[in-house]
C-alpha positions as CSV (number, residue, x, y, z in Angstrom):
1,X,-44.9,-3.0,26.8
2,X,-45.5,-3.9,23.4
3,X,-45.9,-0.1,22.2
4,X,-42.4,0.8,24.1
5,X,-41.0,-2.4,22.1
6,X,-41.9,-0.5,18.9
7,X,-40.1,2.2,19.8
8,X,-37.5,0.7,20.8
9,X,-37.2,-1.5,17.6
10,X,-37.6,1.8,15.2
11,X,-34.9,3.8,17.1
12,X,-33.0,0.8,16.9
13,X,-33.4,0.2,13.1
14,X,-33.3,3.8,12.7
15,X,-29.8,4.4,14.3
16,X,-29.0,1.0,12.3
17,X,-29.6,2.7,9.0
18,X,-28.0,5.7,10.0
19,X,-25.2,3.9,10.8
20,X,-24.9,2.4,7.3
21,X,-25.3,6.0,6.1
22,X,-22.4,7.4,7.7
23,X,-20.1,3.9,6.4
24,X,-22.0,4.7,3.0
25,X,-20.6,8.2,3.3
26,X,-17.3,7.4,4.6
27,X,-16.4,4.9,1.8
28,X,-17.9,7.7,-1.0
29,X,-15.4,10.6,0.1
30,X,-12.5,7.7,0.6
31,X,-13.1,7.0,-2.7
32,X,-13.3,10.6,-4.6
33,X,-10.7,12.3,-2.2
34,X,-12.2,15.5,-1.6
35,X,-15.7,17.5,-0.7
36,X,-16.3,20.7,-2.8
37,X,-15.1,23.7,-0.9
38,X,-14.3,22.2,2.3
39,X,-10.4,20.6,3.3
40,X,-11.4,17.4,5.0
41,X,-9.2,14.9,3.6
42,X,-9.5,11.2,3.3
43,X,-7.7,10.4,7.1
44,X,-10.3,13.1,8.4
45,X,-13.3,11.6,6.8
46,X,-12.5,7.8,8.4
47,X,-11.8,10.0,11.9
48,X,-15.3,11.5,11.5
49,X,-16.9,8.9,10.4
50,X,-15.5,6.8,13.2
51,X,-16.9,9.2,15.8
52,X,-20.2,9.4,14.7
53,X,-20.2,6.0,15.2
54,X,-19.7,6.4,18.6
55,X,-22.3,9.0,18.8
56,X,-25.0,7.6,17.2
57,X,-24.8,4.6,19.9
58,X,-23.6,1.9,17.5
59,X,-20.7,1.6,19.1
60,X,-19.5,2.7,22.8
61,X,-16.0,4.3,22.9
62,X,-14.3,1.2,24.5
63,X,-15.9,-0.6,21.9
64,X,-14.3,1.8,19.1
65,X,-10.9,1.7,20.8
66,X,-10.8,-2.4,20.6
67,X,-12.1,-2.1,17.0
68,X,-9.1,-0.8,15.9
69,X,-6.6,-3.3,15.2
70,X,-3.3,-1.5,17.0
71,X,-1.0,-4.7,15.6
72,X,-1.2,-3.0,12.1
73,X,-1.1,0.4,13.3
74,X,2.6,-0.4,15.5
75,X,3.7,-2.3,12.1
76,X,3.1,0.7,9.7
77,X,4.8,3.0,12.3
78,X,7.8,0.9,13.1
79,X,8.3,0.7,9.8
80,X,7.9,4.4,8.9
81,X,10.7,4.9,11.2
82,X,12.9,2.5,9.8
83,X,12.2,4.3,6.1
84,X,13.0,7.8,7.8
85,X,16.4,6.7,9.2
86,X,17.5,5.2,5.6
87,X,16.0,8.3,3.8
88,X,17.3,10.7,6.2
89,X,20.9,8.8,6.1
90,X,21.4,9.4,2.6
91,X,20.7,5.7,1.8
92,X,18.6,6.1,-0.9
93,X,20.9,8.8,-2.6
94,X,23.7,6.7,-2.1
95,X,21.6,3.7,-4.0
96,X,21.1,6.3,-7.0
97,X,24.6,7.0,-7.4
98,X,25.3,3.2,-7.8
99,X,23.0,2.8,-9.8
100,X,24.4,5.6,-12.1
101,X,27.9,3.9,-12.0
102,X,26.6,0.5,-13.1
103,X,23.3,0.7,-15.0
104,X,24.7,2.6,-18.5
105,X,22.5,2.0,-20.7
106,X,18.8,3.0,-21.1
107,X,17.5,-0.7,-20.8
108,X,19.9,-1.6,-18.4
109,X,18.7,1.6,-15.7
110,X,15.2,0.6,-16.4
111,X,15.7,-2.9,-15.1
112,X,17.6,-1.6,-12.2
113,X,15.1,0.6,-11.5
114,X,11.9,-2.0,-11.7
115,X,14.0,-4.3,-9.2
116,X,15.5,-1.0,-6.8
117,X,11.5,0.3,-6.9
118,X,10.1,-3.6,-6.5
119,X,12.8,-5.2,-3.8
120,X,12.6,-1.9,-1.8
121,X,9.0,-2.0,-1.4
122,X,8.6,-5.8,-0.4
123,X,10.2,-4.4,2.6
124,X,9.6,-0.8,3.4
125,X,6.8,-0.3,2.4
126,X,5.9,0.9,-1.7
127,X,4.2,4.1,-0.7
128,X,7.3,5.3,1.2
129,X,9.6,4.3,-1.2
130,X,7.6,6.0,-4.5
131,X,8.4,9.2,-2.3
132,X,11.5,8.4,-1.9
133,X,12.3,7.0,-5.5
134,X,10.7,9.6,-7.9
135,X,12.8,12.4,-7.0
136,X,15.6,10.2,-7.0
137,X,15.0,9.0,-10.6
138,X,13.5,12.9,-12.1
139,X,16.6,14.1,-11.4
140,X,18.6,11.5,-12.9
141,X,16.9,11.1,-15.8
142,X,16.9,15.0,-16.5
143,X,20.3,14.6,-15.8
144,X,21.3,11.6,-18.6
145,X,19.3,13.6,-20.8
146,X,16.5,10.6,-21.4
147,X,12.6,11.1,-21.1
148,X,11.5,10.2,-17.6
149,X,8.5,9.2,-17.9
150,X,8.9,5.3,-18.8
151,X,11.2,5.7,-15.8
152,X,8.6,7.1,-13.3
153,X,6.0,4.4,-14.7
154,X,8.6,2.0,-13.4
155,X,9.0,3.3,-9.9
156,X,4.9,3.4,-9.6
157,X,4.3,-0.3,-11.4
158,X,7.1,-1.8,-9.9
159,X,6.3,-0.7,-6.1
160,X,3.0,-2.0,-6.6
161,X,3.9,-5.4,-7.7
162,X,6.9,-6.2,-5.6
163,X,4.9,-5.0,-2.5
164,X,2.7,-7.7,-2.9
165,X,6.1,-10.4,-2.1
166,X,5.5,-9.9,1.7
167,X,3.6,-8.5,5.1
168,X,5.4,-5.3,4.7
169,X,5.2,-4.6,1.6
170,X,2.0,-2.3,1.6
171,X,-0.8,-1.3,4.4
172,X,-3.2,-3.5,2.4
173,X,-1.2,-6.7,3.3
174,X,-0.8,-5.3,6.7
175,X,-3.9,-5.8,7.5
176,X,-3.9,-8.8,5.7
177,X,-1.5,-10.5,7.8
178,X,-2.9,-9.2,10.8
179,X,-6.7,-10.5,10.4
180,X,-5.5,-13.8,9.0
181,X,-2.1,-14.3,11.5
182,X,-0.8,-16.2,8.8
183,X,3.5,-16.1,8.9
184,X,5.7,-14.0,7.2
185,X,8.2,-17.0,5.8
186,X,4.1,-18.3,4.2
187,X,2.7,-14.8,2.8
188,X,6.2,-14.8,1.2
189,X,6.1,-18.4,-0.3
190,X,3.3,-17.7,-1.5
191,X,3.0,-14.4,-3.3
192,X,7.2,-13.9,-3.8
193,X,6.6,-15.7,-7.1
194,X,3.8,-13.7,-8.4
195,X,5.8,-9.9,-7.6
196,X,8.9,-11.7,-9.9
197,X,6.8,-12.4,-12.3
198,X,5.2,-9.4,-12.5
199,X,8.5,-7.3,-12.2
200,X,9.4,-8.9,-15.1
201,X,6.3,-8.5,-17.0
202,X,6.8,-4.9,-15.8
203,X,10.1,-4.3,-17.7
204,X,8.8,-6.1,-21.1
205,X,5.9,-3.9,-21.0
206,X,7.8,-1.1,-20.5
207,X,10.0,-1.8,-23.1
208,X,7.7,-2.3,-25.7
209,X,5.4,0.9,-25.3
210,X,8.5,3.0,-24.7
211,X,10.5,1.3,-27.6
212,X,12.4,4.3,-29.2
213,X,13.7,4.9,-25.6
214,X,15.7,1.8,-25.3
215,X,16.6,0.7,-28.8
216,X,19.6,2.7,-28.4
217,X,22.7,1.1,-28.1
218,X,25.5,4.0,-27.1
219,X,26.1,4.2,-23.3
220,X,25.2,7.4,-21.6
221,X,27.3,10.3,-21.8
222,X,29.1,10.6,-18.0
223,X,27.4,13.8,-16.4
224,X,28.2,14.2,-12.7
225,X,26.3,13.7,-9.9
226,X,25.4,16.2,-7.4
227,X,27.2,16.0,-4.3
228,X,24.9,14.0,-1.7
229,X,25.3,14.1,1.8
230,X,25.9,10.4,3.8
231,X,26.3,9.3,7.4
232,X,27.5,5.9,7.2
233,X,27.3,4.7,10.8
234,X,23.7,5.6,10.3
235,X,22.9,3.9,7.0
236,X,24.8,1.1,8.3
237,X,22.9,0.9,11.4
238,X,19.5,0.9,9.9
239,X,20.2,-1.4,7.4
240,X,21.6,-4.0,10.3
241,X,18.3,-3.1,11.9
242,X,16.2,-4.0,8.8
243,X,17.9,-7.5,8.2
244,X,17.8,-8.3,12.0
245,X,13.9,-7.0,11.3
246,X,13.3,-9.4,8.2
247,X,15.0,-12.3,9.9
248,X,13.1,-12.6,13.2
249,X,9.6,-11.6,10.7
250,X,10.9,-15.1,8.9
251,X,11.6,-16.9,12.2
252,X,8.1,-16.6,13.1
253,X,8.6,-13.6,15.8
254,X,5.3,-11.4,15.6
255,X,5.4,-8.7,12.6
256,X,4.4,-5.7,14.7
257,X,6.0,-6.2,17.6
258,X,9.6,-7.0,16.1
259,X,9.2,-3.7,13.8
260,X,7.8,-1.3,16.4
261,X,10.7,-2.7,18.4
262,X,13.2,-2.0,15.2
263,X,11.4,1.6,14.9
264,X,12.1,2.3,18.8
265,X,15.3,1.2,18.8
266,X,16.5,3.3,15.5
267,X,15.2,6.5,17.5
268,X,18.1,5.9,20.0
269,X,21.3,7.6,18.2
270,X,23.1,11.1,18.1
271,X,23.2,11.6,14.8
272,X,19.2,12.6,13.7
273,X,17.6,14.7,16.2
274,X,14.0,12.7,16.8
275,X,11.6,15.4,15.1
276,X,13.3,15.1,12.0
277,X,12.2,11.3,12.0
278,X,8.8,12.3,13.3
279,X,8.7,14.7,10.2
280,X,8.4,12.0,7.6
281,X,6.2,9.8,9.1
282,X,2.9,9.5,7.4
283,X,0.6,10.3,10.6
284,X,-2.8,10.8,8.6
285,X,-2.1,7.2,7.0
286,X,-2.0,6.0,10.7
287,X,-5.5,8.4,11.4
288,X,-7.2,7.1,8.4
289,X,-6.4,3.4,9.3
290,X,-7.2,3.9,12.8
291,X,-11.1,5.8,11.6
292,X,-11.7,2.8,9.3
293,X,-11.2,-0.2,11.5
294,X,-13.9,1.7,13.8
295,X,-16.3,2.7,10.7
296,X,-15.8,-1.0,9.1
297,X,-17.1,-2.6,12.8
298,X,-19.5,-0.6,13.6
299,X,-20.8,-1.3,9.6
300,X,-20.3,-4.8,10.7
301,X,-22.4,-4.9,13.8
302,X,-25.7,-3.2,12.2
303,X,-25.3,-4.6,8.4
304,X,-23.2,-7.7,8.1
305,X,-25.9,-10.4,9.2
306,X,-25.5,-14.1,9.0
307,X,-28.2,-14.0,6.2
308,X,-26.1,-11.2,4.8
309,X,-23.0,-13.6,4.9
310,X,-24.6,-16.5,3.5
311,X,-26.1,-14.7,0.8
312,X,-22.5,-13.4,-0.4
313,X,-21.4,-17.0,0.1
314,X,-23.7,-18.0,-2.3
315,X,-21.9,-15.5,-5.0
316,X,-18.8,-18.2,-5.1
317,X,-16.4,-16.4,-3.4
318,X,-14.0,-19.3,-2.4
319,X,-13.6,-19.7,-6.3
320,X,-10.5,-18.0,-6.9
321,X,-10.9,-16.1,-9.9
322,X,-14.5,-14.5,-8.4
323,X,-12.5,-13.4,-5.2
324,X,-10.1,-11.9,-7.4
325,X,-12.5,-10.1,-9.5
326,X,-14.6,-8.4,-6.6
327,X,-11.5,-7.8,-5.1
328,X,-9.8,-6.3,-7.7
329,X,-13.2,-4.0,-8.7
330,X,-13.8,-3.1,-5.6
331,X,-10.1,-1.6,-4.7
332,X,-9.9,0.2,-8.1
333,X,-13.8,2.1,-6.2
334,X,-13.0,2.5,-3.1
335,X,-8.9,2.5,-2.8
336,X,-7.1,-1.3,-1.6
337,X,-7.6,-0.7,2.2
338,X,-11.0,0.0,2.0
339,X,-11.9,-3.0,0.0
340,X,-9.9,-5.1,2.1
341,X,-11.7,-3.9,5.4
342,X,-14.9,-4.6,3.4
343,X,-14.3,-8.1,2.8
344,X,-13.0,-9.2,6.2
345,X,-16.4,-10.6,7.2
346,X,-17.1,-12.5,3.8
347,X,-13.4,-14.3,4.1
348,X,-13.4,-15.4,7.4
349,X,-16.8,-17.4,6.9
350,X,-15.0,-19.0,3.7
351,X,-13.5,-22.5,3.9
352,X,-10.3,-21.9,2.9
353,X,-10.1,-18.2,4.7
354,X,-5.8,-18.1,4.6
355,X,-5.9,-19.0,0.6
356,X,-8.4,-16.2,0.5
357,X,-6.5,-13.8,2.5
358,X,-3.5,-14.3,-0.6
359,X,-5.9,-13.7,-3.1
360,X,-7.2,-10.8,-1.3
361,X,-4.1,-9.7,-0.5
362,X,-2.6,-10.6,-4.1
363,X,-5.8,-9.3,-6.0
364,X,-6.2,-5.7,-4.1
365,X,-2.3,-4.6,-4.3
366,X,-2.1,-5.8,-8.3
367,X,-5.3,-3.9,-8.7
368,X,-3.3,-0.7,-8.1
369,X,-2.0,-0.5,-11.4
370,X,-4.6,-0.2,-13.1
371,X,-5.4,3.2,-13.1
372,X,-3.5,6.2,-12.1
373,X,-5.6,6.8,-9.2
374,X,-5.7,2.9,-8.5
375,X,-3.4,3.3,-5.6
376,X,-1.6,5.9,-3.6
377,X,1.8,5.1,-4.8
378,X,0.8,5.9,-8.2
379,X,-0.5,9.1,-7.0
380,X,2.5,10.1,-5.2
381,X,4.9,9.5,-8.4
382,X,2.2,11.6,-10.5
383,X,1.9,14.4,-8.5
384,X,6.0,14.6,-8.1
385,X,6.5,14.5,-11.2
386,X,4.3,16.9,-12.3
387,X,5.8,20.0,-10.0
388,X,9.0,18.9,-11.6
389,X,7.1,19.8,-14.9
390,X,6.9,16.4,-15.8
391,X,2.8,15.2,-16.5
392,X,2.0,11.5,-16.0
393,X,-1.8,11.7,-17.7
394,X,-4.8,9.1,-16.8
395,X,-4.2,7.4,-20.3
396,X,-0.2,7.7,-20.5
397,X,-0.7,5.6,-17.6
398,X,-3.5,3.7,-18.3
399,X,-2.1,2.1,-21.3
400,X,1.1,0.2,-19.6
401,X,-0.8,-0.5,-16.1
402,X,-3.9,-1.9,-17.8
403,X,-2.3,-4.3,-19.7
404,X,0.5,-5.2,-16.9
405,X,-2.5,-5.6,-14.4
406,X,-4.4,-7.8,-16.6
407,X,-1.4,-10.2,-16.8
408,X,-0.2,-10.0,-13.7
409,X,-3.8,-10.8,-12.0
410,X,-4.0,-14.0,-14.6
411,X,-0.7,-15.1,-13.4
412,X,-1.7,-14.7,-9.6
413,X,-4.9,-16.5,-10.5
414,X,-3.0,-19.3,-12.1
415,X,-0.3,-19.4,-8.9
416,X,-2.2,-18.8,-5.8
């Protein structure tokens, strides 16, 4: 008996370290993006990684299916269908030519742009709305004549801090509000403050570094818009939709089920055929989430230990300014979703666990502007712009985000 216990111990500590391997792995390729000559991408890796999970026994496949947390998974869809009907309505193009009407001088459309970009995303989502935005703004700004760039920094910075106002502002906070079940009307007391503060700190930042763009005084020259098609009834719809949505989040109705609700019920019209809306949802987002929540427990189950726990309790995490630190670090190396997944067992076993959720939640979305590759959002403006033959570089970036995620963290420090 003893010898077969032996055995069974090794395969079992065997499989264990296996496991952590393939989390190890998982987290690595998350991080860098891409695996010389092969085209896995980052929603394939978590799906991989997820399955030989399964395989190697850590997990059985029932247990994988309950691992995955399918509250967060209906909110980001429900909300990508809400986005699609606005986007596909003309909504957005409709909120650019406003904008043109109103905001004539260079300071004046930056501002408009930092609150557009930072309102938006508190409630559809930043990464959505950066796709939605930077084309918007390239071809305005190549339009008027000015240097887009300060302008595309804006969309980028400012979807990153106003998404961290509320629930649905960003996956990260998703998840966030779906581990802790804290309220919608509470996340938003909370961490509304910090995403004005930090949309303000965006346009002074801006201002300064980009200086010869907006000491001018003389209004733009009028140049005419293309024409842009709208269907009303549509926009109007969704919009009703959206603040019926935001209400019922703030009466205390569940998140996920109110928006997969919205979502459904936006699919019902005449006027969008359905695979169009299918056709801008972001379904390897919705893979990737789905891989990691089965990586992250199965990492759980052979790694995270009570000894494990206490040790990292010992490190001070209920200190806010260390959880915002590791948090911070730890998003800017393995992307915000990631590190927030990673942390899930540490927080819980804090003593305040829902003021830790905020500074997780606070610390990992903030966090994205440091760097160009800090968060997707950034990554979507870059890569726009530059096929419109417009380069955002690591350190044309680096030098307003650093600085504007430096303050921004001190103030959220200092609030939460």
């Amino acid at each position: 008996m003893s010898v077969f216990s032996s055995i069974e111990g090794l395969l079992r500590n065997a499989a264990g370290w296996t496991a952590i391997a393939v989390f190890l792995a998982t987290y690595a390729f998350i991080a860098v993006g891409k695996l010389p000559g092969y085209h896995l991408d980052r929603a394939g890796a978590a799906l991989l990684g997820a399955c030989l999970m399964v395989w190697l026994g850590v997990m059985t496949l029932d247990e994988a299916i309950a691992a995955i947390d399918f509250d967060t998974i209906a909110l980001l869809l429900g909300m990508m269908i809400v986005v699609a009907n606005l986007r596909l309505s003309g909504f957005f193009h409709w909120v650019n030519d406003w904008v043109v009407q109103r905001a004539r001088h260079p300071l004046a459309l930056l501002a408009t742009i930092v609150v557009l970009s930072g309102v938006l995303s508190a409630f559809l989502v930043n990464d959505t709305i950066c796709v939605v935005m930077t084309p918007l703004v390239l071809e305005l700004t190549l339009r008027l004549r000015r240097n887009p760039v300060p302008y595309l920094l804006a969309v980028a910075l400012a979807s990153n801090v106003g998404s961290v106002a509320t629930i649905t502002g960003n996956p990260q906070n998703m998840i966030v509000g779906s581990l802790s079940r804290m309220s919608y009307g509470d996340f938003a007391m909370a961490l509304a403050p910090v995403a004005l503060i930090g949309l303000g700190l965006t346009v002074l930042l801006l201002a300064v570094f980009y200086r010869q763009e907006f000491l001018t005084r003389e209004p733009f020259a009028p140049s005419p818009a293309r024409p842009a098609r709208y269907l009303p009834p549509v926009i109007l719809k969704s919009l009703i939709v959206l603040v019926a949505m935001v209400l019922l989040f703030l009466f205390g109705q569940p998140v996920s089920k109110v928006a997969i609700l919205g979502g459904a019920f936006l699919l019902f019209t005449r006027r969008i055929k359905a695979y169009k809306v299918y056709r801008e949802i972001d379904w390897p987002l919705l893979v990737m989430f789905a891989g990691l929540f089965v990586v992250v427990a199965a990492f759980e189950r052979v790694a995270v230990t009570p000894g494990v726990i206490a040790a990292v309790a010992r490190q001070h995490l209920d200190h806010v300014g260390v959880l915002t630190l590791l948090t911070a670090g730890l998003s800017n190396l393995v992307s915000n979703v990631p590190a927030v997944l990673m942390l899930k067992p540490f927080v819980v076993s804090l003593p305040d666990p829902e003021r830790a959720w905020r500074v997780v939640a606070m610390a990992s979305t903030l966090a994205g502007n440091f760097t160009l590759v800090g968060s997707v959002a950034n990554l979507i403006v870059a890569q726009r712009a530059q096929s419109a033959g417009v380069p955002i570089g690591f350190w044309v970036y680096f030098r307003v985000g650093a600085p504007l995620t430096v303050l921004t963290l001190l103030f959220g420090v200092f609030w939460v």
